[in-house]
N, C-alpha and C positions, 0 to 999 in steps of 0.2 A: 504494500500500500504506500501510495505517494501521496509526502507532506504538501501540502498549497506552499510553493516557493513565495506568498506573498504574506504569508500568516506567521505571525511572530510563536515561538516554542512556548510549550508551556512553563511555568517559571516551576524550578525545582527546589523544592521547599527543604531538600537536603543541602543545598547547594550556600555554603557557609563561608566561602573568602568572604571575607573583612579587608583583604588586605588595600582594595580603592578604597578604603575609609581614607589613608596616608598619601597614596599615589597621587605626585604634581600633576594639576588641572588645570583650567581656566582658576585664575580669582575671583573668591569669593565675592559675591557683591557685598553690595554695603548694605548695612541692615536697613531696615525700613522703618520712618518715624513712629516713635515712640507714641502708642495710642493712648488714650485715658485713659482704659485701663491697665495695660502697663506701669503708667506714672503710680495711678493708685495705687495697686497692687507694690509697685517698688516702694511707697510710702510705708505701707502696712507688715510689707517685708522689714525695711530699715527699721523699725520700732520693733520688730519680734525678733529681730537677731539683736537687739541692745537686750531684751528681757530674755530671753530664750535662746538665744545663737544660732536656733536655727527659726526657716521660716518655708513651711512649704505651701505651695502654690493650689496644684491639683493631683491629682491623683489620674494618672492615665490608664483610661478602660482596655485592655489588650482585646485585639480581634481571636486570639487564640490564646488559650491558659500558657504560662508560661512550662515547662518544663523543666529551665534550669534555675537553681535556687541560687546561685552564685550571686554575690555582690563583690563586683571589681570599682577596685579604688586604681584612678588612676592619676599620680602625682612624683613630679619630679624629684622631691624631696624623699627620699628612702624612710626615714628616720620616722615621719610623719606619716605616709603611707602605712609603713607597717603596722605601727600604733594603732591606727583606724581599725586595719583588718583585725588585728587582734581581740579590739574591743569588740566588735561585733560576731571575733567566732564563740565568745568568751558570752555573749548575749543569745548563740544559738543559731547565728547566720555562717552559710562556705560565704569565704571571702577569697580573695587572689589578690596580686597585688602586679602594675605594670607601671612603670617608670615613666614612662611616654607615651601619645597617641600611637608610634608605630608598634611600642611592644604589645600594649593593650589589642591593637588590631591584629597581629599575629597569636596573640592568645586568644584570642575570638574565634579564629579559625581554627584553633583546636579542641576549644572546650564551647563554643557555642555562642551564643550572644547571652548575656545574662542577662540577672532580673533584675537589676538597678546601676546606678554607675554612680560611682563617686567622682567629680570629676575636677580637677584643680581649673584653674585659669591661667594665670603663667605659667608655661613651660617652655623647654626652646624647643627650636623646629615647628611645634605648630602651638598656637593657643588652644586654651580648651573655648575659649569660644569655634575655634575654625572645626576643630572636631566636632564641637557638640553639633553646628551647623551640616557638616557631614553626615552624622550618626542621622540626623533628623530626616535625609534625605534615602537611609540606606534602606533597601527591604525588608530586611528583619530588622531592624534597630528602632524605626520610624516613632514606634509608641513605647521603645523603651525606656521608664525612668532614669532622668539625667539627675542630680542633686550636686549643682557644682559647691564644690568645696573649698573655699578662699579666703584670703586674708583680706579680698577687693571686695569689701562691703559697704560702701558708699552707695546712697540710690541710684547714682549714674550705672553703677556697675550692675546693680541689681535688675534696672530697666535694659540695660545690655543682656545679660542672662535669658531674661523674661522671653526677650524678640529673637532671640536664639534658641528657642524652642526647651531654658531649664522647667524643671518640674518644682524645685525649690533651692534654697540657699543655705548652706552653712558657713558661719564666720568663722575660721582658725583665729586666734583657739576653740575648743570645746570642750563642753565638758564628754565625759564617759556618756552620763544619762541621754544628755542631750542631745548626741549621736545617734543610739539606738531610737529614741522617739524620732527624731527626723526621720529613719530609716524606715522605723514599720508606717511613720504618719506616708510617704511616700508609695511604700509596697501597701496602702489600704487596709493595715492589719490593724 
């Protein structure tokens, strides 16, 4: 039997390179004006991360139950990354840890796309906004929670996250508690 040479393949939902998450593109556009909601929301953030440190957004409905329970933290900083994972395996979550957008993406390609992302904002080679902006575009990542992780908690920064498609915000430092409640407020638990 022959395929209609004009019909695109079916999309194979095993089919798990990550690794165009990393791979030079076109540049990114620039993001697009800051809505009211936004603004608000980055208002309501900046005052929950002074009382609470963290501050999350919404909770994304997945089109299919997730699978993998992993929460990858993904942050340049070793010292602090690990911390993270540890507090949350120590809370009951698999955690991983990836230094950078490109190791994160090559671990995705091995163990899957997870079910949340820790995600820094500074790092070198790409921002975590340029990834999150990526991830948001990728087929299985689309609705995956993002909760970037940063020391850039100013509302400019938080309306930046926002229009980059994060789920919510944590300010470095944190507490222990504070971590895990951002995490499950994010995973809907």
């Amino acid at each position: 039997m022959e395929s209609d040479p004009g019909s695109t393949p079916p999309q194979d939902p095993y089919d798990l390179d990550f690794t165009s998450l990393v791979e030079d593109g076109p540049a990114e556009p620039p993001p697009p004006e800051p809505t009211p909601e936004h603004e608000e929301n980055a208002l309501i953030g900046a005052n929950a991360l002074g009382e609470d440190g963290f501050h999350v957004v919404l909770v994304r409905p997945r089109a299919v139950p997730h699978a993998n329970k992993v929460i990858m933290v993904v942050d340049d900083d070793a010292p602090t990354a690990e911390l993270a994972a540890h507090v949350l395996r120590k809370a009951g979550f698999q955690a991983v840890v990836a230094l950078d957008p490109r190791e994160a993406a090559r671990l995705m390609s091995r163990v899957g796309a997870p079910a949340l992302l820790l995600l820094d904002v500074e790092m070198p080679g790409m921002s975590g906004f340029d990834f999150l902006a990526r991830i948001r575009r990728h087929k299985h990542l689309f609705d995956t929670p993002v909760i970037l992780f940063t020391a850039h908690a100013a509302q400019p920064d938080i309306v930046r996250g926002l229009q980059a498609g994060a789920d919510g915000y944590i300010a470095k430092p944190i507490t222990a508690t504070a971590l895990v409640a951002a995490v499950r407020s994010a995973l809907g638990q």
